[in-house]
N, C-alpha and C positions, 0 to 999 in steps of 0.2 A: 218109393223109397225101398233101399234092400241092405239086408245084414252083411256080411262079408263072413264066411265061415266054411272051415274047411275046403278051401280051394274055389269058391264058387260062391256068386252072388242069390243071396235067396229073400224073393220080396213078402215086404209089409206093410200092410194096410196102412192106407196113409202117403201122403205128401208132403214135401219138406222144401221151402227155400235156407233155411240155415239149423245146421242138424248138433248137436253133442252126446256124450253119451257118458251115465254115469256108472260110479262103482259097482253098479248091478251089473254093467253091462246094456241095460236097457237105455232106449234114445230119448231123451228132448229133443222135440222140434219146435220149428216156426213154419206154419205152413204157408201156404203162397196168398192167404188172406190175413195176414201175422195173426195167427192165433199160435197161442202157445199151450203145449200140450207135451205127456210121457204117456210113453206106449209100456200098458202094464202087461205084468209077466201071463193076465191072464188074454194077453191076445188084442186088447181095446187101449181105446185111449182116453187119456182123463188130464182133462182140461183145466187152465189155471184162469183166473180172470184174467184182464187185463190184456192190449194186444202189444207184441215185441216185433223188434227186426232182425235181432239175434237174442241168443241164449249160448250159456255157461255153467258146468259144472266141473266143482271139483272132486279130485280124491278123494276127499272126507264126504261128499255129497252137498255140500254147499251150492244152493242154485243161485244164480246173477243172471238176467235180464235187461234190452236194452228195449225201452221202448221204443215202438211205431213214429212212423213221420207226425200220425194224430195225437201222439204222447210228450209230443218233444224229445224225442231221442233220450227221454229222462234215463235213468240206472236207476237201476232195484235190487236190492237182495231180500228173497226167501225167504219167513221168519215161518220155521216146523212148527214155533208154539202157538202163533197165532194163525195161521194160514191166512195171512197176505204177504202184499210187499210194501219192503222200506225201502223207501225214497234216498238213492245219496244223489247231490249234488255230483253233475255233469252231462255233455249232451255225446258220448262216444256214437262212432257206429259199427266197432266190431268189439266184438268182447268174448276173453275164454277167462279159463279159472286154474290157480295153483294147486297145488295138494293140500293147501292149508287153509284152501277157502279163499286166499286172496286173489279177488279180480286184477287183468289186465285188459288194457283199452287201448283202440286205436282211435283216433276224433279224426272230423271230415277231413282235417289238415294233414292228414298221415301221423300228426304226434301221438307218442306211444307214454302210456302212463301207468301206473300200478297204484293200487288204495291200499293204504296201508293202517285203517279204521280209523282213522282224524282227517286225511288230507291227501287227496292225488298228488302222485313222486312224479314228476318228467322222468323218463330215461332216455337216451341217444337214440338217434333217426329217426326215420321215416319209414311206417308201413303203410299197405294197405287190410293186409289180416296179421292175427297171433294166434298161437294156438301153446298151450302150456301143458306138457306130460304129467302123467300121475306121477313120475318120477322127478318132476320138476322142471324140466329140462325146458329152456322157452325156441319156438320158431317161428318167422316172420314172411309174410310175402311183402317185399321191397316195391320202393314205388319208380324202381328204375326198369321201364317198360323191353322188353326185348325183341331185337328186331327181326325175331322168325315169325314174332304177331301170334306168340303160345302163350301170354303173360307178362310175370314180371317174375324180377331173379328174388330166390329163394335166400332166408337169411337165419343163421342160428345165433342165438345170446350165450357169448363165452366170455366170462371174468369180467364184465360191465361193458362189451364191445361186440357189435354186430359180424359175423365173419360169414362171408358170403359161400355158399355152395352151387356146385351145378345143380341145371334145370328150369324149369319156369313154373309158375303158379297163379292162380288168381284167387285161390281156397285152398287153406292148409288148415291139417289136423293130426295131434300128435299122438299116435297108438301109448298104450301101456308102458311100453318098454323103450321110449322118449323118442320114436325114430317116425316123421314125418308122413303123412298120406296126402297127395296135391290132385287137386283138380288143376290143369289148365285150361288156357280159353278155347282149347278144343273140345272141352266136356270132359277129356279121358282122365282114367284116374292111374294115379301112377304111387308106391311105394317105393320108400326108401329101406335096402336092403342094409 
């Protein structure tokens, strides 16, 4: 795993299949045996119970977790006061977080859903990932596969409607300032300017 800062990739201790990173700046992971874990500012990492397949944070620092295949893909949110997690109803398998705390999900199906603290919203299409800015801003990898064999096409949420952009992705994640970071299925990683 490495930070991206000032021009140049610089590594940390640690391993990651599905990474986020909260208002500190500092990462949640899941690492490649789903454990879930934040890398603290003094250099180590400190582990949460429970194992995930992805992890979510928001703005505000609100953590969401999707559990493991051994979990049932169940969701969880965070609770600071008690240090565990509550259970909501559903089985997604990618999940990012609003600025306001609210989770977004994508289920096996590619349906994409949003909790709105009583009850998962459907919203329009089909992904494979989401990822939501601190700014709010939502972006999606589409599950319309492309035929360079780099992914699938890139998709941003504008006024309740998907509107697709160039490039390909298979992992997307939205910087601070609401503008996409993708891996595609060649590993590379690519910024949107």
């Amino acid at each position: 795993m490495s930070k991206w800062a000032e021009g140049e990739w610089i590594p940390i201790v640690g391993g990651a299949a599905r990474i986020d990173v909260g208002p500190d700046g500092l990462p949640y992971a899941v690492n490649p045996k789903n454990g879930l874990g934040k890398f603290t500012d003094k250099g180590t990492w400190s582990e949460y119970p429970r194992y995930a397949s992805d992890v979510g944070v928001g703005a505000d620092g609100t953590l969401w977790m999707i559990g493991s295949e051994s979990e049932n893909y169940s969701v969880a949110r965070w609770s600071t006061e008690d240090s565990e997690w509550i259970n909501i109803v559903g089985e997604p398998r990618r999940i990012d977080v609003g600025p306001d705390g609210t989770p977004y999900v994508v289920n096996e199906n590619g349906t994409v859903f949003f909790y709105n603290g009583v009850k998962w919203i459907e919203m329009p299409g089909k992904l494979t990932d989401i990822s939501v800015g601190a700014d709010g801003t939502i972006w999606g990898v589409g599950t319309n596969k492309q035929d360079n064999g780099s992914g699938f096409g890139i998709w941003k949420y504008v006024d309740g409607e998907w509107i697709a952009f160039a490039g390909t992705a298979v992992n997307i994640s939205v910087g601070p300032d609401g503008k996409p970071w993708l891996v595609n299925a060649r590993n590379e990683i690519w910024r949107m300017k």
